[in-house]
C-alpha positions as CSV (number, residue, x, y, z in Angstrom):
1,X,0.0,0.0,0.0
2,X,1.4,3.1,-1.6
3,X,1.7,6.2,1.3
4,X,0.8,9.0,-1.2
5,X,2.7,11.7,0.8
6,X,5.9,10.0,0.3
7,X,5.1,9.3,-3.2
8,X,4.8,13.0,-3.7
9,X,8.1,14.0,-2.2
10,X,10.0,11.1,-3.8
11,X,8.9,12.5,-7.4
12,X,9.9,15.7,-6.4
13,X,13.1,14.6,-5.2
14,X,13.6,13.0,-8.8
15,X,15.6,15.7,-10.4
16,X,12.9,17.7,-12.4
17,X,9.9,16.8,-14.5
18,X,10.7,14.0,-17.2
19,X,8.4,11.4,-19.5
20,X,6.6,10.0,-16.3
21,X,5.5,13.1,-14.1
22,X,4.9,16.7,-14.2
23,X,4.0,19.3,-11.7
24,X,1.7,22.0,-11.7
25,X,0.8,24.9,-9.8
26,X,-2.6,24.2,-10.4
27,X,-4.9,22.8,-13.2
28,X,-8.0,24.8,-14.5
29,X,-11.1,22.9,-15.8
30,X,-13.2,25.9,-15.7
31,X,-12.1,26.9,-19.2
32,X,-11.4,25.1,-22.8
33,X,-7.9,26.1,-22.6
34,X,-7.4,24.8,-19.2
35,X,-9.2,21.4,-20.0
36,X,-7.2,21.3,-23.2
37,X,-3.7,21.3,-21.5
38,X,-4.7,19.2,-18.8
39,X,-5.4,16.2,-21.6
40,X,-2.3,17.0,-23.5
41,X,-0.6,16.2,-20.1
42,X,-2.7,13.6,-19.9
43,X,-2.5,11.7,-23.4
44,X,1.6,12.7,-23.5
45,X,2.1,11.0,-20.3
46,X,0.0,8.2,-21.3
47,X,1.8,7.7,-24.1
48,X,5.0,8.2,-22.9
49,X,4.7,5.1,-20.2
50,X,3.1,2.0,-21.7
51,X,3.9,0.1,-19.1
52,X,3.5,2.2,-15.7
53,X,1.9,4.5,-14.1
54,X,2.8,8.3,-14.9
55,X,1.8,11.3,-12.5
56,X,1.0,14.9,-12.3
57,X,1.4,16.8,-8.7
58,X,-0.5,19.9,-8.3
59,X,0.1,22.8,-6.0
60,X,3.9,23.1,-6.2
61,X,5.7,25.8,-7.6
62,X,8.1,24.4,-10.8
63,X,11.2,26.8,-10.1
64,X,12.2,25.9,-6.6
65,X,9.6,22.8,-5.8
66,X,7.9,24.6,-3.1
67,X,4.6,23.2,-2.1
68,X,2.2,25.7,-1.8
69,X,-0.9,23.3,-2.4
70,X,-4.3,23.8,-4.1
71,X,-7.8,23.8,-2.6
72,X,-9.8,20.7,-2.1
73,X,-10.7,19.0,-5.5
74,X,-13.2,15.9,-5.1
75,X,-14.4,15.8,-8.6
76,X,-15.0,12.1,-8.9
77,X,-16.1,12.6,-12.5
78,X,-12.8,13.7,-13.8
79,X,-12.6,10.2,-15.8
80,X,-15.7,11.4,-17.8
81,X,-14.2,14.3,-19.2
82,X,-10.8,12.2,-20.5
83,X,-13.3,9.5,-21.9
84,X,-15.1,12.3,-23.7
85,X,-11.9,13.8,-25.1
86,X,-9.4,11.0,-25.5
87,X,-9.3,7.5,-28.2
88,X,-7.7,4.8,-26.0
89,X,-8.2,7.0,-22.9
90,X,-6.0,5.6,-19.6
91,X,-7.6,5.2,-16.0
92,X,-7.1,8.9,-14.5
93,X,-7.7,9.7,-10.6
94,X,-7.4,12.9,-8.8
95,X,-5.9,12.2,-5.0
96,X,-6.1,15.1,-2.4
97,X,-3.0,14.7,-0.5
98,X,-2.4,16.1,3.4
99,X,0.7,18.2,3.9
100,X,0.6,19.1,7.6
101,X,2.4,22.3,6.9
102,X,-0.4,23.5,4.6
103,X,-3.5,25.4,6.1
104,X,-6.4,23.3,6.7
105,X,-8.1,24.1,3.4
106,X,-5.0,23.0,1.0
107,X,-3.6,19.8,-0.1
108,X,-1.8,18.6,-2.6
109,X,-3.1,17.3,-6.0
110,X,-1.8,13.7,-7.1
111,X,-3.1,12.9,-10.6
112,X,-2.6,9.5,-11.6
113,X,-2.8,7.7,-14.8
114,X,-3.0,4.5,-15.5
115,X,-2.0,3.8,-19.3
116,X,-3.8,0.8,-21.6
117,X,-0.9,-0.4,-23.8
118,X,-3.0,1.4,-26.9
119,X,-1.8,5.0,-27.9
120,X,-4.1,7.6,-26.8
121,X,-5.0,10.8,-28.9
122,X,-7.5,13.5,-28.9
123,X,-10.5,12.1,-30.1
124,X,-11.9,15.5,-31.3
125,X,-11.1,19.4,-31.4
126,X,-10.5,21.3,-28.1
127,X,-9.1,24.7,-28.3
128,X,-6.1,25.3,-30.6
129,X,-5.3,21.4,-30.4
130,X,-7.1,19.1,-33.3
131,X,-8.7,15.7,-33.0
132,X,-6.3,13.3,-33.7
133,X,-3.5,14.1,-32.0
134,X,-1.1,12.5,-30.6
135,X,1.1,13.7,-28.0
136,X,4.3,12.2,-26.3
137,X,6.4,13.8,-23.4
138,X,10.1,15.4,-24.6
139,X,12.1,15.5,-21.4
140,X,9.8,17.6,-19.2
141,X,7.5,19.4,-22.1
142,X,4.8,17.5,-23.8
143,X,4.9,18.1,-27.7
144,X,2.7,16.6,-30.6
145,X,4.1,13.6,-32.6
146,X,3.6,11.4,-36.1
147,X,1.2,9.2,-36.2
148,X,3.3,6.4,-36.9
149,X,5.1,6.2,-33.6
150,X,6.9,3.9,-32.0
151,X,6.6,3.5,-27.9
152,X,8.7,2.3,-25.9
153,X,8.9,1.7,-22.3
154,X,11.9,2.9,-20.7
155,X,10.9,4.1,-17.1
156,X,9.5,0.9,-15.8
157,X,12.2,0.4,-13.0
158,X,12.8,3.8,-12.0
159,X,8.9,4.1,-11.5
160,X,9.0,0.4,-9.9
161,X,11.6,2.3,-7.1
162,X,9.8,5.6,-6.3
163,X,6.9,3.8,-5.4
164,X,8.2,1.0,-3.8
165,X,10.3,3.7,-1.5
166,X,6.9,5.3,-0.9
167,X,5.3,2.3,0.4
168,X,3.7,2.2,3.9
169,X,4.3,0.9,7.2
170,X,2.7,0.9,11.2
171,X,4.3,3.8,12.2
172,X,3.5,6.4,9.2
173,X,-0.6,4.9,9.7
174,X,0.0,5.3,13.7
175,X,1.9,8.8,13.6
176,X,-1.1,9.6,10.6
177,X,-4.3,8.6,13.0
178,X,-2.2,10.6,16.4
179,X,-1.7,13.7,14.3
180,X,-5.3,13.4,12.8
181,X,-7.3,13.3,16.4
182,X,-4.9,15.1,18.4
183,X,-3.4,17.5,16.6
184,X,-5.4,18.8,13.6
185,X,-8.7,18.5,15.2
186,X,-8.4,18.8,18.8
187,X,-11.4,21.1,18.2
188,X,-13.9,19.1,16.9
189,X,-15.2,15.6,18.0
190,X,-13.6,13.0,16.0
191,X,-13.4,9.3,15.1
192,X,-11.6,6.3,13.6
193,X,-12.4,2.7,12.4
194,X,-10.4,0.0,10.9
195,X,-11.4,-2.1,8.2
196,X,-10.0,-5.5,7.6
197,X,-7.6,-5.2,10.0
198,X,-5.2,-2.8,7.6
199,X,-7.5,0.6,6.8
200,X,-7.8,3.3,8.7
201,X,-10.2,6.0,7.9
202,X,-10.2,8.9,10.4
203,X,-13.4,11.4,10.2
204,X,-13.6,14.8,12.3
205,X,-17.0,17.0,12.7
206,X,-19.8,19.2,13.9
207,X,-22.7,16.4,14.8
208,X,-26.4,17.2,14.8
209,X,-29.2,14.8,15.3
210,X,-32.1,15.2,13.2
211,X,-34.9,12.9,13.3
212,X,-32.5,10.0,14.7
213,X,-30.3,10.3,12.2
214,X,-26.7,12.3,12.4
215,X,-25.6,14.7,10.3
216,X,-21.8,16.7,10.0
217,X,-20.6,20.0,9.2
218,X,-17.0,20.8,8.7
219,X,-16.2,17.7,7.6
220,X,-12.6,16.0,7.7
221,X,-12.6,12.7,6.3
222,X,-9.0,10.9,5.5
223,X,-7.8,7.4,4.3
224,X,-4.5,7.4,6.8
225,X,-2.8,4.8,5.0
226,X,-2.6,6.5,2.0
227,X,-2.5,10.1,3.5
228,X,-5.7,10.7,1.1
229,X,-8.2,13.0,2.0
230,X,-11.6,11.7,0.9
231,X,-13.8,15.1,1.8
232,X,-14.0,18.2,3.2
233,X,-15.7,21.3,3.4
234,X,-16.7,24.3,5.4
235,X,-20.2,24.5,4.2
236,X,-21.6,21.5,3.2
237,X,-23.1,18.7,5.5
238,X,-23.1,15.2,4.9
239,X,-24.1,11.9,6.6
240,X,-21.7,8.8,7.2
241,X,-22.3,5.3,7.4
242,X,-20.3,2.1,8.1
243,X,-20.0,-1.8,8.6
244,X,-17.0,-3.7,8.7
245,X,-16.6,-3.6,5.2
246,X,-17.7,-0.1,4.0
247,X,-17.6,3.2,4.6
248,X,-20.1,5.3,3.0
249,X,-20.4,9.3,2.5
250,X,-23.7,11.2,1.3
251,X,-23.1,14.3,0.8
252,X,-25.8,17.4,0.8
253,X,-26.1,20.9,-0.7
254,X,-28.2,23.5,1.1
255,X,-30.0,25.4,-1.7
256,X,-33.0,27.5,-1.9
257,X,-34.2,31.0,-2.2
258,X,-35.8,33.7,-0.6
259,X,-34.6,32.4,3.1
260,X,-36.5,29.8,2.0
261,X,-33.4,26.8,1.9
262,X,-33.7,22.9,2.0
263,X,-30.9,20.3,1.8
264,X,-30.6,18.3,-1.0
265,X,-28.6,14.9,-1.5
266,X,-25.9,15.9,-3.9
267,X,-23.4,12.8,-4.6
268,X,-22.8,9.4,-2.9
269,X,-19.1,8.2,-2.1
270,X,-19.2,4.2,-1.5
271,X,-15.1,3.1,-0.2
272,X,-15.2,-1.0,0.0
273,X,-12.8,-3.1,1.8
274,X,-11.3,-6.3,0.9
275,X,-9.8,-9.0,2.3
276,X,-6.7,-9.3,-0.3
277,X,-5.7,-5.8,0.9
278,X,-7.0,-3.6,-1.8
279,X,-10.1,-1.0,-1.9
280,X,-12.3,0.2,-4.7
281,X,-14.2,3.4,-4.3
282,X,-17.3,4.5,-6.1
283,X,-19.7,7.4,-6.7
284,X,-23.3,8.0,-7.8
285,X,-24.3,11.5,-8.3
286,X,-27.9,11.5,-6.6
287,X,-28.7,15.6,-6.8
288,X,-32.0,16.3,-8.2
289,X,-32.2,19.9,-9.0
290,X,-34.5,21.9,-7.4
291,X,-37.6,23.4,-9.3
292,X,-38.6,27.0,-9.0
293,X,-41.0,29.4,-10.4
294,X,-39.7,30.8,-13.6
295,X,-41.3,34.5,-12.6
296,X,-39.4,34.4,-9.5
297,X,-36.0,33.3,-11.0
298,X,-36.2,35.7,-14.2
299,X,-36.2,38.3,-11.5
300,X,-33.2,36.9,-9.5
301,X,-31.5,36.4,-12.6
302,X,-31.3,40.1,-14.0
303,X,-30.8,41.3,-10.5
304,X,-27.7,39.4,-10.3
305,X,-27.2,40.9,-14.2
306,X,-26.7,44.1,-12.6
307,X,-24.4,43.8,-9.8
308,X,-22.1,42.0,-11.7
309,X,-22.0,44.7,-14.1
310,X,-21.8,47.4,-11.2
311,X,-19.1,45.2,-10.3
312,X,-17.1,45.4,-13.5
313,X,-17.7,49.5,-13.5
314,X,-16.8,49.7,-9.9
315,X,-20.3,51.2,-9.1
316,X,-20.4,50.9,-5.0
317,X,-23.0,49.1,-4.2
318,X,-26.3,49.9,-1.6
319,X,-26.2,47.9,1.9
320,X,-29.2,45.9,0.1
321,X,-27.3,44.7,-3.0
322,X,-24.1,43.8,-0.8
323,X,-26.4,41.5,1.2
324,X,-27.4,40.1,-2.3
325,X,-23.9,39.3,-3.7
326,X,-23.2,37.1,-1.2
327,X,-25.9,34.5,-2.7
328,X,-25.0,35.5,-5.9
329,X,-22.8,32.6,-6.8
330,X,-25.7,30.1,-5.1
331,X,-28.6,31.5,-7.5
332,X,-26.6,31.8,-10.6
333,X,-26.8,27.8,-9.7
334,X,-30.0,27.9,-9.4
335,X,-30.6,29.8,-12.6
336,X,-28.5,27.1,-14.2
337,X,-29.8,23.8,-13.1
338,X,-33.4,25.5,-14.0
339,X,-32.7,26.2,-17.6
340,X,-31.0,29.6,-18.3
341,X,-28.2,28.3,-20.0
342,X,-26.4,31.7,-19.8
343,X,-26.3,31.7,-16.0
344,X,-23.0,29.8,-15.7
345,X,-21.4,32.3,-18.2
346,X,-22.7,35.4,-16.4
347,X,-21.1,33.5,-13.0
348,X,-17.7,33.3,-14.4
349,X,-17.7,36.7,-15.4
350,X,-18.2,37.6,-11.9
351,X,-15.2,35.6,-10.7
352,X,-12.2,37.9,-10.4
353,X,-14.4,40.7,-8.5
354,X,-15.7,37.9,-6.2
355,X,-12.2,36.7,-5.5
356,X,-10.9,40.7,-4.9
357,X,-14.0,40.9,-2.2
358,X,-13.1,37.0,-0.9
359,X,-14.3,35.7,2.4
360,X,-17.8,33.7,2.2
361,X,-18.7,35.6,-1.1
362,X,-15.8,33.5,-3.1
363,X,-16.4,30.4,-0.6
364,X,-19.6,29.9,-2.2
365,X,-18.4,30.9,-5.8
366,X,-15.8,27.9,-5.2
367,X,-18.9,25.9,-4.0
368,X,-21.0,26.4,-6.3
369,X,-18.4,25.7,-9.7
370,X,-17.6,22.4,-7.4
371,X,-21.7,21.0,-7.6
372,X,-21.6,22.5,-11.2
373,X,-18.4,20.4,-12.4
374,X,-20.7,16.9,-10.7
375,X,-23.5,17.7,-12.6
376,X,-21.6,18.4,-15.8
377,X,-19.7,15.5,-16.4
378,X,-22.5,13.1,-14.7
């Protein structure tokens, strides 16, 4: 069982980027150029190792290696969008690693991809790249290539030795589980179980008890062996259940209008245990968007119109409209998920003034782009 954290620092500690990893600050697929580069990464790096697993690390800054990290990305979908994009596409997941140095909110990005043997290539256009290309990594860049080439596996063993250096043991889970209860949430009650007498999941939160069943807010959930975190957030709450050989996660999304709000089930997170020492997690988006009278939202809509364009003319706005903004991001959502196909555009306009004025205001943008990429790629 690979201990992600040390699989992270061993790559990095591997002179710089070459044919099987790359590093990132961060990756943007909020934007057709961002989703472009990421599956040129993606397809070069698959290409590039026929025969092992490549990796991108996100959060850490390419000059000096600094890890900075990235905020919490649980977009279980993310295989979707490489199927949609890529011929021969490899197995992709997106790992949220722990750093304790890093504030609460940040981890570290581990992208891994699992290659099929096949060359992969864009299956159609994306931004300036066309469909069918093919792309293979040169040293540390990843650059188009010829159809008719040849690969070859050449970083099999030094692959083979940065994860087999990375590999756990008792006293990174035990150190892990300490640090976890005692440390980074000696705030909040907190709790662990083992499954199959080798996982540890450890899972920190605000309980309520509603109608017999609990319910947490500011969640902390984390797979210790692997230094993984499986979820968190600030806002959202979500239930938790387990036997001895799952652990389930349904998560919920407080939406509504008008003071008017109700919690809705969003996505389900399923982790499985088995006995030969290995795990397979799966989701199910469950969210069934909420309905709402089209009078009503026409209204929201062009009064959300206007302080994004008082925004962009730096028009101060009245005590009213402030109180507004801060459920702008939410009801652009809404807006959304009810038809108004523009809404999502007008939201991303509004993205660098919501990030200048921060606090809750950008908390929920971030939010509400999160639930949006789940119901895309679903």
């Amino acid at each position: 069982m690979i201990n992600k954290r040390l699989l992270v620092k061993n790559l990095l500690a591997h002179n710089d980027e070459s044919s099987f990893y790359d590093k990132k600050r961060k990756i943007d697929l909020g934007s057709k150029e961002g989703k472009a580069k990421f599956l040129k990464h993606i397809c070069a790096l698959s290409n590039s190792n026929p025969a092992n697993n490549s990796y991108i690390v996100v959060g850490v800054e390419d000059e000096n290696n600094e890890i900075r990290g990235v905020d919490f990305f649980d977009d279980s979908k993310i295989q979707n969008l490489v199927n949609a994009y890529l011929s021969n596409p490899p197995l992709i997941s997106y790992e949220n690693i722990m750093f304790p140095h890093l504030a609460d909110d940040k981890v570290v990005g581990l992208v891994t991809i699992r290659p099929t043997g096949e060359i992969t290539s864009l299956r159609k256009n994306i931004w300036k790249y066309w469909g069918g290309s093919i792309f293979l990594r040169d040293g540390s860049i990843s650059m188009p290539k010829d159809f008719d080439i040849e690969i070859k596996d050449v970083n099999s063993e030094i692959v083979k030795a940065i994860e087999n250096k990375a590999m756990n043991n008792i006293e990174h889970t035990l150190d892990g589980v300490i640090d976890f209860l005692n440390n980074r949430h000696n705030d909040l009650p907190s709790d662990y179980k083992v499954f199959k007498e080798q996982f540890v999941v450890c899972w920190a939160g605000i309980p309520k008890q509603i109608k017999g069943n609990t319910y947490y807010s500011r969640v902390d959930i984390e797979l210790i062996n692997e230094q993984v975190r499986l979820f968190y957030s600030a806002l959202d709450e979500i239930s938790i259940e387990h036997t001895d050989d799952h652990f389930k996660i349904l998560e919920y999304v407080n939406l509504g209008l008008n003071q008017q709000f109700k919690y809705y089930p969003l996505e389900e997170v399923t982790i499985e245990f088995r006995e030969n020492g290995s795990y397979i997690m799966n989701s199910e988006l469950v969210f069934e968007p909420p309905r709402f009278n089209k009078k009503t939202l026409y209204h929201i809509y062009n009064a959300n119109n206007s302080l994004v364009e008082k925004l962009m003319k730096n028009i101060p706005l009245h005590p009213s409209e402030e109180k507004d903004l801060t459920q702008l991001p939410e009801t652009y959502l809404i807006c959304y998920l009810n038809d108004f196909g523009d809404a999502i555009d007008k939201l991303m306009e509004s993205q660098p003034f919501l990030k200048q004025i921060g606090g809750n205001v950008y908390q929920s943008f971030k939010e509400s782009q999160r639930i949006l990429r789940k119901v895309k790629y679903s």
